[in-house]
C-alpha positions as CSV (number, residue, x, y, z in Angstrom):
1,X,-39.8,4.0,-136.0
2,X,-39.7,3.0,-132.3
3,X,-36.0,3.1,-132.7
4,X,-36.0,6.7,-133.7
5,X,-36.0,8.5,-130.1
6,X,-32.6,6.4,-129.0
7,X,-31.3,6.8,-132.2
8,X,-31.4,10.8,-131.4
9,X,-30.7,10.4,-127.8
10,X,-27.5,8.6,-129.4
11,X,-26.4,11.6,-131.6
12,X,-27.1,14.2,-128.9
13,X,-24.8,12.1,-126.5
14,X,-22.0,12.2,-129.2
15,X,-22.6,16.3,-130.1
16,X,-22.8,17.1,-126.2
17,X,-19.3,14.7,-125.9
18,X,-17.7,16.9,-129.1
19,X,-19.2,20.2,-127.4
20,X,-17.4,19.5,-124.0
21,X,-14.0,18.4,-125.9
22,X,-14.0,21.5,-127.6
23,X,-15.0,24.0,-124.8
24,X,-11.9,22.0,-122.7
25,X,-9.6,22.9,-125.4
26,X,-10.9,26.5,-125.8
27,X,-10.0,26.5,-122.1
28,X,-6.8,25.5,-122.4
29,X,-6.0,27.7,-125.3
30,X,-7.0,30.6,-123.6
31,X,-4.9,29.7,-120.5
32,X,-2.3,29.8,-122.7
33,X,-3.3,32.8,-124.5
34,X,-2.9,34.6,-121.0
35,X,0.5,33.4,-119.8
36,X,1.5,34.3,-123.2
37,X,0.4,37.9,-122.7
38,X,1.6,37.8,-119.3
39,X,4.9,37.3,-120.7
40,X,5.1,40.0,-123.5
41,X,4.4,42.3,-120.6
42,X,7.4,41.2,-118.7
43,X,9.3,42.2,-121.7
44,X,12.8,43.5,-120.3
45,X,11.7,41.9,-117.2
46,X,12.6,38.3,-115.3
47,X,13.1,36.5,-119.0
48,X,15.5,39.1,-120.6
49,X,16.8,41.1,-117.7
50,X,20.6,41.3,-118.3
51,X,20.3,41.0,-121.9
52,X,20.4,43.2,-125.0
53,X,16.4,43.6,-125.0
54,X,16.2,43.9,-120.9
55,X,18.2,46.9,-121.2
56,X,15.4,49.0,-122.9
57,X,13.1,48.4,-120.2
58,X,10.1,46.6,-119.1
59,X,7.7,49.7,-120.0
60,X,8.6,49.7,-123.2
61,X,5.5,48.1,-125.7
62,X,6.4,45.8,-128.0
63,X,5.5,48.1,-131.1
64,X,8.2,51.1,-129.9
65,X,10.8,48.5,-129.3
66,X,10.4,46.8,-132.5
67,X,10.2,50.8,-133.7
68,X,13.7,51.2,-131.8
69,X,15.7,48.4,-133.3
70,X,14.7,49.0,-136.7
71,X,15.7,52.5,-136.2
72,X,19.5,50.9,-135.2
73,X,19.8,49.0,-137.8
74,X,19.3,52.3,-140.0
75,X,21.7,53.8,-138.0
76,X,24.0,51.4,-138.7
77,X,23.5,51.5,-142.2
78,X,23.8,55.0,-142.8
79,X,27.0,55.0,-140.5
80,X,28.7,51.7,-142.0
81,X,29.4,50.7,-138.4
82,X,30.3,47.5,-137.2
83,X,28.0,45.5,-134.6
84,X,30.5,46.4,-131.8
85,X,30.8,50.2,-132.9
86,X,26.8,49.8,-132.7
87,X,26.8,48.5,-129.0
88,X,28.6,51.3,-127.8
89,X,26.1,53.8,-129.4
90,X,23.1,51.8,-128.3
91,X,24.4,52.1,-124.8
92,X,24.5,56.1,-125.0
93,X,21.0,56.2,-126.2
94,X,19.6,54.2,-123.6
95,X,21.4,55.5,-121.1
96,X,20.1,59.3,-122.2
97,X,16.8,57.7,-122.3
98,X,17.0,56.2,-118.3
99,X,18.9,60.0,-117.0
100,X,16.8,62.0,-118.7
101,X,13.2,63.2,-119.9
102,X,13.1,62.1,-123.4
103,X,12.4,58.5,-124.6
104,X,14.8,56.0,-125.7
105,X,12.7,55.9,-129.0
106,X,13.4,60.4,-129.3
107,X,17.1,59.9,-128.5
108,X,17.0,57.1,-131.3
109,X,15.3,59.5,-133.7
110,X,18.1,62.7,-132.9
111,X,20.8,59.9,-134.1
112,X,18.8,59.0,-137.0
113,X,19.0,62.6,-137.8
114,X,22.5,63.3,-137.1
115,X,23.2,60.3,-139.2
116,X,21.4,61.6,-142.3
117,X,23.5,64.3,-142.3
118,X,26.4,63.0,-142.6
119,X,27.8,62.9,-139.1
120,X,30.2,59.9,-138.0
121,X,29.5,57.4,-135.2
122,X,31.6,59.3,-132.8
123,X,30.2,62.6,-134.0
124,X,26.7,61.2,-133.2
125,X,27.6,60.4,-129.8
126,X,29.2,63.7,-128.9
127,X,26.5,65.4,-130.3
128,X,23.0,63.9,-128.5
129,X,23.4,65.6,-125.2
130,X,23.8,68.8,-126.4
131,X,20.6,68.4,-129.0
132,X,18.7,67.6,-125.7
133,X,20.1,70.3,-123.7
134,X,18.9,72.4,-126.4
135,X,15.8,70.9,-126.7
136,X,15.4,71.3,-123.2
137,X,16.9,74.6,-122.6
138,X,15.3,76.4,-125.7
139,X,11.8,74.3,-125.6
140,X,11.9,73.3,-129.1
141,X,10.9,69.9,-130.3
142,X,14.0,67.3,-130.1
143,X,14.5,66.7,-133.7
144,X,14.3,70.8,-133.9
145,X,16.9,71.1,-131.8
146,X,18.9,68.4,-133.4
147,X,18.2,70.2,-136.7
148,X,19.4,73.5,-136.0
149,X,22.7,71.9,-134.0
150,X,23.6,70.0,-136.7
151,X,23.2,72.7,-139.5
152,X,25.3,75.5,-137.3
153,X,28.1,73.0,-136.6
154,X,28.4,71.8,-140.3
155,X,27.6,76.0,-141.5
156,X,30.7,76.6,-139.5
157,X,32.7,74.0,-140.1
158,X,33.5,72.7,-136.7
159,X,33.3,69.6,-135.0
160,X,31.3,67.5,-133.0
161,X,33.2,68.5,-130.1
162,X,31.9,71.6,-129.8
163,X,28.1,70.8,-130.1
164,X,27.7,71.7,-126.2
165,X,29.6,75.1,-126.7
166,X,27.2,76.0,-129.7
167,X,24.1,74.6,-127.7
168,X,24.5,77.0,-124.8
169,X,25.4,80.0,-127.0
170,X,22.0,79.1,-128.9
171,X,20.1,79.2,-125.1
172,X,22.2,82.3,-123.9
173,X,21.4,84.3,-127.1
174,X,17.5,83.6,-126.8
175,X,17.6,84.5,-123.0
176,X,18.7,87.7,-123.7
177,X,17.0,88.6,-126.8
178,X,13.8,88.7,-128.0
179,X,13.7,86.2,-130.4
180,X,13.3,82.2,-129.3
181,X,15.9,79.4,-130.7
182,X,13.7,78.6,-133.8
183,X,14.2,82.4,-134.7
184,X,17.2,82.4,-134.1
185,X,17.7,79.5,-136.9
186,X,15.4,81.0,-139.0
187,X,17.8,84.3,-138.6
188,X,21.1,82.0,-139.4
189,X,20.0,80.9,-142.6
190,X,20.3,83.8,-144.2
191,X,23.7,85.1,-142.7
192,X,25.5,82.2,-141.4
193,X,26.8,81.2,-144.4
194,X,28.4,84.4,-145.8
195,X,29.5,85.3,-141.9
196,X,31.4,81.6,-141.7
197,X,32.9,82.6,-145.1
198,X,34.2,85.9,-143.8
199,X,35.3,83.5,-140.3
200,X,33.1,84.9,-138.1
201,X,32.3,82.5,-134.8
202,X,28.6,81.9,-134.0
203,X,29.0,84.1,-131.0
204,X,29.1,87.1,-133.2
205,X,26.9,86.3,-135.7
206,X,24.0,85.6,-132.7
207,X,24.9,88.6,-131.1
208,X,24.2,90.8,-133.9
209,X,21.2,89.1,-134.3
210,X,19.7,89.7,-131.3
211,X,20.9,93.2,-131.2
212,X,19.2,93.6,-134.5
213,X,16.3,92.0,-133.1
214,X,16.2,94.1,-129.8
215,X,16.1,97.2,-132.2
216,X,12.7,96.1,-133.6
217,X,14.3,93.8,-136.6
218,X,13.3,90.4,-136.7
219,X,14.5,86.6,-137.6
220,X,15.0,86.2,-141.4
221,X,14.6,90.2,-141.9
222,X,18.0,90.6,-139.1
223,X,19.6,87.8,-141.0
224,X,18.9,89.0,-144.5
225,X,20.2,92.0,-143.5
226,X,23.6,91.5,-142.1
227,X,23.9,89.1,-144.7
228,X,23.3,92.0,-147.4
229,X,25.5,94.5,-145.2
230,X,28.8,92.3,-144.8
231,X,28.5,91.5,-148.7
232,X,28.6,94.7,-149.5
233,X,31.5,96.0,-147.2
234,X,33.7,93.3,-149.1
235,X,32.6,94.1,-152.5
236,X,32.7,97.5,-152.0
237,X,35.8,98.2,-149.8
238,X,37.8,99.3,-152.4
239,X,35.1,102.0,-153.1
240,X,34.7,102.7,-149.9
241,X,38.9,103.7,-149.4
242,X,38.3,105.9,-152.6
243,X,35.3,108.0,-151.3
244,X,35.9,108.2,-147.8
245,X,39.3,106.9,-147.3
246,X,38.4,104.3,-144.7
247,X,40.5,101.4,-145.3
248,X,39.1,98.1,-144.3
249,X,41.9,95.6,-143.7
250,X,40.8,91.5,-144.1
251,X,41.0,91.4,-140.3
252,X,37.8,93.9,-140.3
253,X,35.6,91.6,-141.9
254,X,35.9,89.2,-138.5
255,X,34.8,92.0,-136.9
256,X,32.1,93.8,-138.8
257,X,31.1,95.9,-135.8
258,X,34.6,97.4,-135.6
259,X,34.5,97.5,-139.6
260,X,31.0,99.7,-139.3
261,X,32.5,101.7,-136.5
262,X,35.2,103.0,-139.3
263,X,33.0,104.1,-141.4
């Protein structure tokens, strides 16, 4: 038994040995730990300025940019484009992200939506400035104003090209009228479609609208009711020649305001 105390003293030399080893490598791992997170935070930064991830931007967390790509890549797939159509469309949307107020990750989610419905690469492109004009013009929500764009263009059946035409008409008809840009939508949706039919531009059909509207009538009720009153001048002109003799040529019907004024 005299052995016993040096016997202890041996082990707690070993355990204290073991302890210090261990608290030298927890050390060291959490050196590294550091520089580590030091160097996600430089994301965009000194290691991949220049590059393909540098361009988004050192600000951006790691979460939104891993967010971002996978939003290209359904981009892509929805489009069918090529890696080096993709570069091309990556470089709008970061660059509407640097010049203006919205996110890199927002403009991303307005050519998400543009792609869903049905628009082509190049269509995209020429249409995300004016969704963020509008946005920004009629204070509506981005992927509102992408919404509404998107659905007036394709409602009357013209082309990407004009998306900044149809934006300003959207922000001129609201600042003159009493109803905002979402009412205005809300309005179109009941009208658009039969006016387009009849060839009607947007102008007219938003300037009834708000003159409607002005008069005390409002969103869907202004649009259900031009909507119900050009329908009824076309299915009823013949009727109309009989029992007044007004005679409403095809060319009326692109004007209903003129075609009203006859009767």
């Amino acid at each position: 038994m005299a052995f016993r105390p040096d016997i202890i003293a041996g082990k707690a030399v070993i355990v204290v040995s073991l302890q210090n080893q261990v608290e030298g490598q927890l050390r060291e791992l959490r050196t590294q730990l550091r520089r580590f997170s030091n160097g996600l935070g430089d994301l965009g930064g000194d290691l991949f300025r220049g590059g393909l991830i540098g361009t988004i931007g050192a600000a951006l967390p790691i979460k939104d940019f891993i967010a971002f790509q996978d939003q290209l890549l359904f981009v892509q797939t929805k489009l069918q484009s090529t890696d080096k159509e993709m570069t091309g469309l990556e470089k709008v949307i970061r660059d509407l992200g640097k010049s203006t107020s919205f996110t890199s990750k927002e403009v991303a989610d307005s050519a998400q939506q543009l792609a869903q419905a049905g628009f082509t690469l190049q269509e995209v492109k020429d249409t995300l400035q004016a969704s963020l004009d509008l946005s920004r013009g009629g204070q509506v929500a981005l992927t509102t104003s992408t919404t509404i764009l998107s659905n007036a263009l394709r409602t009357f059946q013209k082309d990407a090209s004009n998306a900044e035409v149809f934006a300003s008409k959207f922000i001129t008809a609201a600042r003159l009228g009493t109803l905002d840009i979402v009412d205005l939508a809300e309005s179109l949706k009941y009208s658009a479609g039969t006016f387009a039919n009849f060839g009607l531009e947007l102008d007219d059909v938003l300037g009834m609208i708000t003159t409607l509207a002005n008069s005390g009538l409002k969103a869907s009720l202004a649009g259900t009711s031009l909507n119900t009153a050009l329908l009824n001048l076309g299915s009823n002109a013949d009727k109309l020649n009989e029992l007044l003799g007004v005679k409403l040529a095809d060319e009326d019907f692109k004007r209903p305001i003129v075609a009203l004024r006859k009767l």
